[in-house]
C-alpha positions as CSV (number, residue, x, y, z in Angstrom):
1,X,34.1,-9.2,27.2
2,X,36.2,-6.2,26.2
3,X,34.9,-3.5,23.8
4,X,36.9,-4.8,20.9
5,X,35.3,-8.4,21.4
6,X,31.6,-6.6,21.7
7,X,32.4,-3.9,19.0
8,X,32.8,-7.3,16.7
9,X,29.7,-9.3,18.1
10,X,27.8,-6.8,17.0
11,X,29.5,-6.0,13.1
12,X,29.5,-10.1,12.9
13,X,25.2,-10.0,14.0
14,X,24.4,-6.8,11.6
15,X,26.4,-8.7,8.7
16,X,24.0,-11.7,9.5
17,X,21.0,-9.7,9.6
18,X,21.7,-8.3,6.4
19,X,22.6,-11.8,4.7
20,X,19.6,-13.6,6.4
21,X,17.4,-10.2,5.6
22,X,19.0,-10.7,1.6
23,X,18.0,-14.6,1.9
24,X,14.8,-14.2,3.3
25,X,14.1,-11.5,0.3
26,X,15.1,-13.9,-2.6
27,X,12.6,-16.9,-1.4
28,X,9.7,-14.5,-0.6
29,X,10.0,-13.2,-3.8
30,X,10.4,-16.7,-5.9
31,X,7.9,-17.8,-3.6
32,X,5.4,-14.3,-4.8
33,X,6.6,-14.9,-8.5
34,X,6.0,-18.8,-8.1
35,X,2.1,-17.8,-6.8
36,X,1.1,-15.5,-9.3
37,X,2.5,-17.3,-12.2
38,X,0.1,-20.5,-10.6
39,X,-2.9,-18.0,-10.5
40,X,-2.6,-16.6,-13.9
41,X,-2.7,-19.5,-14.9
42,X,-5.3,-21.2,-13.6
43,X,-7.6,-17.7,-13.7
44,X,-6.9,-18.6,-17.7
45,X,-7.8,-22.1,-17.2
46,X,-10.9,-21.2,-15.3
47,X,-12.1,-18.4,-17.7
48,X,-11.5,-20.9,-20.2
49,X,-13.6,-23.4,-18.5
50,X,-16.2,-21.0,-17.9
51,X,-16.7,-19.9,-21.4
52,X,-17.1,-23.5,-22.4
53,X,-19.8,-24.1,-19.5
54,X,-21.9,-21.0,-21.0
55,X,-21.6,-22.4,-24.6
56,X,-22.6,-25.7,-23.9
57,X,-25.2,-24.2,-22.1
58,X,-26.8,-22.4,-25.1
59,X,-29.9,-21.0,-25.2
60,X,-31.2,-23.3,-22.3
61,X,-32.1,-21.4,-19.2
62,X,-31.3,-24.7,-16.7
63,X,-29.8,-28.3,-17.7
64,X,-29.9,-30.9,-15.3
65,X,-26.9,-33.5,-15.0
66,X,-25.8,-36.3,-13.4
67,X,-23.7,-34.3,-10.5
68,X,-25.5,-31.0,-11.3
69,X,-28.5,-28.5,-11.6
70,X,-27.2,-25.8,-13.8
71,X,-28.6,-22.4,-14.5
72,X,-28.1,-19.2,-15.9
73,X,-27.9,-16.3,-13.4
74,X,-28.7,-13.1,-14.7
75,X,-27.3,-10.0,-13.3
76,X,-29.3,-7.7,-11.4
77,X,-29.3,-4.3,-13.3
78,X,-31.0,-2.2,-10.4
79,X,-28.4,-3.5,-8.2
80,X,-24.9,-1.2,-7.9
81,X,-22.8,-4.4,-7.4
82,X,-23.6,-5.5,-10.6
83,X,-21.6,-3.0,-12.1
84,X,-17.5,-2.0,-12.7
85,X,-16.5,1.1,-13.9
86,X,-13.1,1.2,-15.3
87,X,-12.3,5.0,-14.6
88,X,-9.3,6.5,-16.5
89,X,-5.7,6.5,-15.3
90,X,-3.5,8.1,-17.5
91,X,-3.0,12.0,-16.0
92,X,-4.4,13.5,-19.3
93,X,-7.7,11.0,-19.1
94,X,-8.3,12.0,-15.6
95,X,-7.9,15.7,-16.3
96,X,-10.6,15.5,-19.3
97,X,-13.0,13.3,-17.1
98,X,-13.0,15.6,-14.2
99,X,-13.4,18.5,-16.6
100,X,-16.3,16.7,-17.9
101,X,-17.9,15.5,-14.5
102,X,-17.5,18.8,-12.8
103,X,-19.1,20.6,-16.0
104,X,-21.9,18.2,-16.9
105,X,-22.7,15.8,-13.7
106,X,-20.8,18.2,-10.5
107,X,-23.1,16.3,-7.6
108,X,-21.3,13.3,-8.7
109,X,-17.5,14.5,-8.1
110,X,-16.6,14.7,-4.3
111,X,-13.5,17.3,-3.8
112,X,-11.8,16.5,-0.9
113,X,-9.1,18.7,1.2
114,X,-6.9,17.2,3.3
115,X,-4.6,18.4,5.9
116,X,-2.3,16.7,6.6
117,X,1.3,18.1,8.2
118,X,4.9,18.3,6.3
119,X,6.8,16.8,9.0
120,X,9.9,17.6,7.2
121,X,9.5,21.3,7.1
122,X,8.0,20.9,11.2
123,X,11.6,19.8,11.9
124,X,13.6,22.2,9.9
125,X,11.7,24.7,12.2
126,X,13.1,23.0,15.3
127,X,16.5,22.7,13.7
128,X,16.2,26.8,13.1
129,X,14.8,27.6,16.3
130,X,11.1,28.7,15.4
131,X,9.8,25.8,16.9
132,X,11.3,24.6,20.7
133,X,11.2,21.8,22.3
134,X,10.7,21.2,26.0
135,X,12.0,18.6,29.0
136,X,9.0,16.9,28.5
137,X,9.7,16.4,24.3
138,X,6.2,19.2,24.1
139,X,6.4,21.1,20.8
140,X,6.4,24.5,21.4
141,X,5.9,27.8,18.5
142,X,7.6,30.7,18.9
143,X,5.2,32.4,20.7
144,X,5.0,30.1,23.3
145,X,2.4,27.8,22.7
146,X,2.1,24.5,22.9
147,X,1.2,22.5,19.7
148,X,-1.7,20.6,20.5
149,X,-1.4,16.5,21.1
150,X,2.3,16.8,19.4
151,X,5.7,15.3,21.1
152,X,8.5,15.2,19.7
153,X,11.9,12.5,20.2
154,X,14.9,12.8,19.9
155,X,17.2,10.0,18.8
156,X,19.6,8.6,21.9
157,X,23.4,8.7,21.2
158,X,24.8,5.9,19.3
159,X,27.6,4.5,19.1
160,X,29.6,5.0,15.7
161,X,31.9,2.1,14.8
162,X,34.4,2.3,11.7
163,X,36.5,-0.7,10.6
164,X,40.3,-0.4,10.6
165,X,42.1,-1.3,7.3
């Protein structure tokens, strides 16, 4: 095989992972919109049902059929699970709620910092030379120290391929 016929191979398998990749795409998502369509509607049907259950229940606290015992199961108020708060999620809501919490109720608001690097701006500091790397792919400041537990790779050539007209 000469580099021409390789150079081709590989265009010709990138254009089929990118077709196959497109295909695959299409029926997962059908597929997804076929699912949740099915489960909308049956959560309606069940709710449905379930509101009919509770009616024909009444006021009775347990009916006993054919099939079934049924009976009413209250929820357990000093139990947490028995409970869903819906908190706010508009930007405005959540400023006036925290505003509120942290005024009125502040043991119940947990702050959190979180450190986490900008990897971005840690590269444009190799790229200008403040930050080094060494043989072993060790970050290294400019004062000589090693970053702790931080490597660094660097991509391996590629080879760039452009189609003749």
């Amino acid at each position: 095989m000469n580099l021409e016929e390789i150079t081709k191979e590989i265009e010709n398998l990138r254009s089929l992972i990118g077709i196959k990749i497109s295909l695959y795409d299409d029926q997962i998502a059908r597929i997804t919109e076929t699912k949740l369509a099915f489960l909308n509607e049956i959560e309606k049907e069940l709710t449905a049902a379930l509101e009919i259950q509770k009616q024909l229940l009444g006021d009775m606290e347990s009916v006993e059929t054919e099939s079934f015992v049924i009976s009413k199961k209250y929820p357990n108020l000093k139990s947490k699970a028995s409970y869903k708060l819906s908190l706010p999620k508009s930007k405005e809501e959540k400023v006036r709620f925290e505003r509120y919490m942290k005024e009125e109720h502040p043991g119940l608001i947990k702050e959190e910092v979180i450190v986490k690097p900008i990897q971005n701006d840690i590269k444009q500091l190799l790229v200008d030379g403040v930050f080094h790397l060494t043989e072993e792919g060790l970050l290294i400041d400019d004062n000589g120290m090693a970053i702790p537990n931080t490597t660094v790779d660097v991509k391996s050539v590629e080879v760039k391929v452009k189609v003749k007209e």
